[in-house]
mmCIF file of the C-alpha atoms, coordinates in Angstrom:
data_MODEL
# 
_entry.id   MODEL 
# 
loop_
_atom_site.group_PDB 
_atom_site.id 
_atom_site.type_symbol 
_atom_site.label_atom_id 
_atom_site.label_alt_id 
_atom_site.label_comp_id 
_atom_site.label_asym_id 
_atom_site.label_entity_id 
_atom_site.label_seq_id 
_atom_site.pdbx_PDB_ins_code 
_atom_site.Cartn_x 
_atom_site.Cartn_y 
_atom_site.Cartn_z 
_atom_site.occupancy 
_atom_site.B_iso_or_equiv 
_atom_site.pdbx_formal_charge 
_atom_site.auth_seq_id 
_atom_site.auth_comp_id 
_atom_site.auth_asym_id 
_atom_site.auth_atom_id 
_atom_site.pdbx_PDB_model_num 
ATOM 1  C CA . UNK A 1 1  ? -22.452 21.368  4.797   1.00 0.00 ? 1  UNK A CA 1 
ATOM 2  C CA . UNK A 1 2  ? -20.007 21.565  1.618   1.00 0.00 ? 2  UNK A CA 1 
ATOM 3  C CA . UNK A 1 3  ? -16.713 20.949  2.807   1.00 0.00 ? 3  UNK A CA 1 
ATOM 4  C CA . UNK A 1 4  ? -14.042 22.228  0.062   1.00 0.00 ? 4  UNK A CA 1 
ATOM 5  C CA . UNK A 1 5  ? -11.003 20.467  -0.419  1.00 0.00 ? 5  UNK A CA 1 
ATOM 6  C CA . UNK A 1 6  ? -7.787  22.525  -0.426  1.00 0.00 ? 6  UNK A CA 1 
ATOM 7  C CA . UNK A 1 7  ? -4.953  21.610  -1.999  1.00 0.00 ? 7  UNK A CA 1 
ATOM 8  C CA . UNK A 1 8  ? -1.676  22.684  -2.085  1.00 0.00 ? 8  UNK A CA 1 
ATOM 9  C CA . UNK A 1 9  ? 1.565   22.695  -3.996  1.00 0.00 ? 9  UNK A CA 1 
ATOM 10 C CA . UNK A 1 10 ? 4.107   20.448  -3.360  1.00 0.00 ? 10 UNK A CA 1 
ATOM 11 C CA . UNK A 1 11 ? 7.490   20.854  -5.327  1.00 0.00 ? 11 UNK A CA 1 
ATOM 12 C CA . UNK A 1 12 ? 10.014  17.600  -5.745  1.00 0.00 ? 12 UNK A CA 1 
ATOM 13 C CA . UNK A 1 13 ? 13.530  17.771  -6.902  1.00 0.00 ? 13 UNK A CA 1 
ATOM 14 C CA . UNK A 1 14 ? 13.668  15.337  -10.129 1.00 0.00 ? 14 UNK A CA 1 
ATOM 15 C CA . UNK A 1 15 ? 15.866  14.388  -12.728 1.00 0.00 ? 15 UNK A CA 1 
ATOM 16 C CA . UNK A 1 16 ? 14.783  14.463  -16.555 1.00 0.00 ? 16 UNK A CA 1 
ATOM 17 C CA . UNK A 1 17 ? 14.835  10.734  -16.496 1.00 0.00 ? 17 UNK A CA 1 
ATOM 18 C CA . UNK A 1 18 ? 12.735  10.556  -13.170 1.00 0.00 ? 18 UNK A CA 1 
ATOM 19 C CA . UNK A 1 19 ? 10.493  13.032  -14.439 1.00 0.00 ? 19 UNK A CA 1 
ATOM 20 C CA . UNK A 1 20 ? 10.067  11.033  -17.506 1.00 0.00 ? 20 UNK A CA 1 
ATOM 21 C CA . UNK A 1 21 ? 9.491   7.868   -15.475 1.00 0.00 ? 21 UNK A CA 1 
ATOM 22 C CA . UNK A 1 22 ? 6.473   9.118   -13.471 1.00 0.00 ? 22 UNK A CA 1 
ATOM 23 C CA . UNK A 1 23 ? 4.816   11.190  -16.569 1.00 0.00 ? 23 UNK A CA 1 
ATOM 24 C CA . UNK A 1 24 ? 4.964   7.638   -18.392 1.00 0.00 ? 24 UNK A CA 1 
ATOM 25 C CA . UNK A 1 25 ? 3.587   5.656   -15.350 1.00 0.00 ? 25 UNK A CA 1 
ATOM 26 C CA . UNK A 1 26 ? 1.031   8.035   -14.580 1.00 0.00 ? 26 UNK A CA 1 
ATOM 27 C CA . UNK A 1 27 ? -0.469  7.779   -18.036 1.00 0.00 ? 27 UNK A CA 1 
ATOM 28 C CA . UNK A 1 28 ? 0.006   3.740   -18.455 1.00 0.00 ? 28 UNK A CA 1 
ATOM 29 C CA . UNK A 1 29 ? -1.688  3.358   -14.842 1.00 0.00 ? 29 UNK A CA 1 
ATOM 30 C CA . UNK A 1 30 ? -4.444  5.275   -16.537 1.00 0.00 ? 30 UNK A CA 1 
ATOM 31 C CA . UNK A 1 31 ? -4.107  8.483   -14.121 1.00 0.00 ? 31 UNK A CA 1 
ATOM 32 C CA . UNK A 1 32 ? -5.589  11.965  -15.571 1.00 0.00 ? 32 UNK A CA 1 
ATOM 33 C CA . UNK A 1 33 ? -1.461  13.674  -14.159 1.00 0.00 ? 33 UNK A CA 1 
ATOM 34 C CA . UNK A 1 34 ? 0.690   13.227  -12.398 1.00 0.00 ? 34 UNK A CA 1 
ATOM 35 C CA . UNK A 1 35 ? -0.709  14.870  -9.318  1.00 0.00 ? 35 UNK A CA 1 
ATOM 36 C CA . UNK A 1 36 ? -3.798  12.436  -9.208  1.00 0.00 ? 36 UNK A CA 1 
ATOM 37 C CA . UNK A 1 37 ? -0.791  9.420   -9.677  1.00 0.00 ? 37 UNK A CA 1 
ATOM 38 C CA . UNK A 1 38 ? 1.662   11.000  -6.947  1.00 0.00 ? 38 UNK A CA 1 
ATOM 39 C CA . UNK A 1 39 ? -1.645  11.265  -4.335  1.00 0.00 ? 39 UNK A CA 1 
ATOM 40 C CA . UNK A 1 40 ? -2.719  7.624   -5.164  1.00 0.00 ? 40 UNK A CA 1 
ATOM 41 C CA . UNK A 1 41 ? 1.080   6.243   -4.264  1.00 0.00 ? 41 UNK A CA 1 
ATOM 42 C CA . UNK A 1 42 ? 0.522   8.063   -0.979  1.00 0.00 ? 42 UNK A CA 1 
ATOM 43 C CA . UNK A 1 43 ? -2.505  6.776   0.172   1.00 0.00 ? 43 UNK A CA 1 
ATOM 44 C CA . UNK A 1 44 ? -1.124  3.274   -1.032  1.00 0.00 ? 44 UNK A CA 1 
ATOM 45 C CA . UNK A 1 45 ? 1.287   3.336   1.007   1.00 0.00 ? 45 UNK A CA 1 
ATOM 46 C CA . UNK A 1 46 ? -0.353  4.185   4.026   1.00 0.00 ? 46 UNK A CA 1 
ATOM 47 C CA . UNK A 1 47 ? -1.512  0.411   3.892   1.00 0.00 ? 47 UNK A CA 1 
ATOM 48 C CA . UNK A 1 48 ? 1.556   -0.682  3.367   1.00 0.00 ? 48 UNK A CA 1 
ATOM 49 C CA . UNK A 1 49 ? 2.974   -2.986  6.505   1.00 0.00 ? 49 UNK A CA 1 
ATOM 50 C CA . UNK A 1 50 ? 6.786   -2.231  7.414   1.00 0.00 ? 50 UNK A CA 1 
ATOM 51 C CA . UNK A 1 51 ? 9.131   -5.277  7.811   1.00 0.00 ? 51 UNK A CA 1 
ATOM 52 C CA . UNK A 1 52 ? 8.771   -4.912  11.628  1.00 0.00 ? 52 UNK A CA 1 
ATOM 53 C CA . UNK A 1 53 ? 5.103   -5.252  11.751  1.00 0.00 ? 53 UNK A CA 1 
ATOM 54 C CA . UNK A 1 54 ? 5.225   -8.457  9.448   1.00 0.00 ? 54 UNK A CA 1 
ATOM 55 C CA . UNK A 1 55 ? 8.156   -10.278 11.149  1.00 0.00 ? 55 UNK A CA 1 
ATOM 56 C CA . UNK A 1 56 ? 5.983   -9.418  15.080  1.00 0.00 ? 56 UNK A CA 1 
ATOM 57 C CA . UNK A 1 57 ? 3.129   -10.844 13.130  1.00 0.00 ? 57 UNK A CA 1 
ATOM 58 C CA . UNK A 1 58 ? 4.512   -14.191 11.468  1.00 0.00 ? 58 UNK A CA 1 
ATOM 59 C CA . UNK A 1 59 ? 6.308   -14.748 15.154  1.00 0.00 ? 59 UNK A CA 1 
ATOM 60 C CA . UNK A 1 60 ? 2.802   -14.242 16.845  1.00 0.00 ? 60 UNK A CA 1 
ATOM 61 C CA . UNK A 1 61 ? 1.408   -16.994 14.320  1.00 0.00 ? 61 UNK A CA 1 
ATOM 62 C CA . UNK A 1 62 ? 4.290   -19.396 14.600  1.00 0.00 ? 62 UNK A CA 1 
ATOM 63 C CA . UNK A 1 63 ? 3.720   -18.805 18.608  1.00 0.00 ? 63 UNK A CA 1 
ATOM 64 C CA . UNK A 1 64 ? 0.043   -19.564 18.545  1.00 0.00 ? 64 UNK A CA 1 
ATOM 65 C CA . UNK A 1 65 ? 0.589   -21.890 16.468  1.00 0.00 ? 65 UNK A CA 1 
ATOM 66 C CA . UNK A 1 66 ? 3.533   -23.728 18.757  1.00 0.00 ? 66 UNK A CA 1 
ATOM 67 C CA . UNK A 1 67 ? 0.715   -23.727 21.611  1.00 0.00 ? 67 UNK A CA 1 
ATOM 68 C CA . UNK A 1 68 ? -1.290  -25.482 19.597  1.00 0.00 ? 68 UNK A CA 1 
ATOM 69 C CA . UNK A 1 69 ? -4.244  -22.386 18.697  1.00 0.00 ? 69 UNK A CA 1 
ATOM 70 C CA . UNK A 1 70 ? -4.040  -23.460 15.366  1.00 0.00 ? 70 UNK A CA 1 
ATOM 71 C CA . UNK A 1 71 ? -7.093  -24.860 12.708  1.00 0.00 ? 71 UNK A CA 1 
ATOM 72 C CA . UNK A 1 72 ? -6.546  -27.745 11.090  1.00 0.00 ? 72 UNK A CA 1 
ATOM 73 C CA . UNK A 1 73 ? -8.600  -28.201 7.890   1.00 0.00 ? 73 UNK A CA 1 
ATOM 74 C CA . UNK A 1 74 ? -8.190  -30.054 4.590   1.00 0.00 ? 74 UNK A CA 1 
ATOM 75 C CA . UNK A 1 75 ? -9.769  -27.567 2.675   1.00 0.00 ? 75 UNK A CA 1 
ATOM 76 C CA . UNK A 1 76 ? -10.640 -23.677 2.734   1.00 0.00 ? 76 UNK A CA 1 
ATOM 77 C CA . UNK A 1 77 ? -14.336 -25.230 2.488   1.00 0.00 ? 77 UNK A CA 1 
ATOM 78 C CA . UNK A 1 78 ? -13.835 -26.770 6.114   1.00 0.00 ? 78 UNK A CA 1 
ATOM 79 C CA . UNK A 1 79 ? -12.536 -23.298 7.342   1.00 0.00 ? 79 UNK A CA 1 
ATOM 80 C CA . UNK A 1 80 ? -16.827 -21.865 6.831   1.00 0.00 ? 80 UNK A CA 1 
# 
């Protein structure tokens, strides 16, 4: 089955000088427009972590570490 992707049109509210800003990124990041640029920051930033979910996640590692759950090697090497 050939699923077709649909797009849409989104309009954004930019100054000259934002406008300016993304057409120059978009070509030094070596994107074909804008459009391809604009969907790529989007799905980057799905993976992005907020600040909550890395401050719960260095206090779950300084925990386990506390109660001693932690590896001790000299060397990444040791860690295989």
């Amino acid at each position: 089955m050939n699923t077709v992707l649909m797009r849409q049109i989104v309009s954004l509210s930019l100054s000259k000088k934002q406008v300016a800003a993304l057409r120059k990124l978009s070509v030094q990041r070596g994107y074909k427009n804008v459009s391809q640029y604009v969907a790529d920051l989007i799905d980057m930033d799905s993976d992005v972590i907020t600040e909550a979910e890395l401050l719960r996640s260095v206090k779950e590692a300084d925990a386990e570490y506390k109660a001693g759950k932690a590896i001790h090697a000299n060397s990444l090497l040791e860690l295989l």
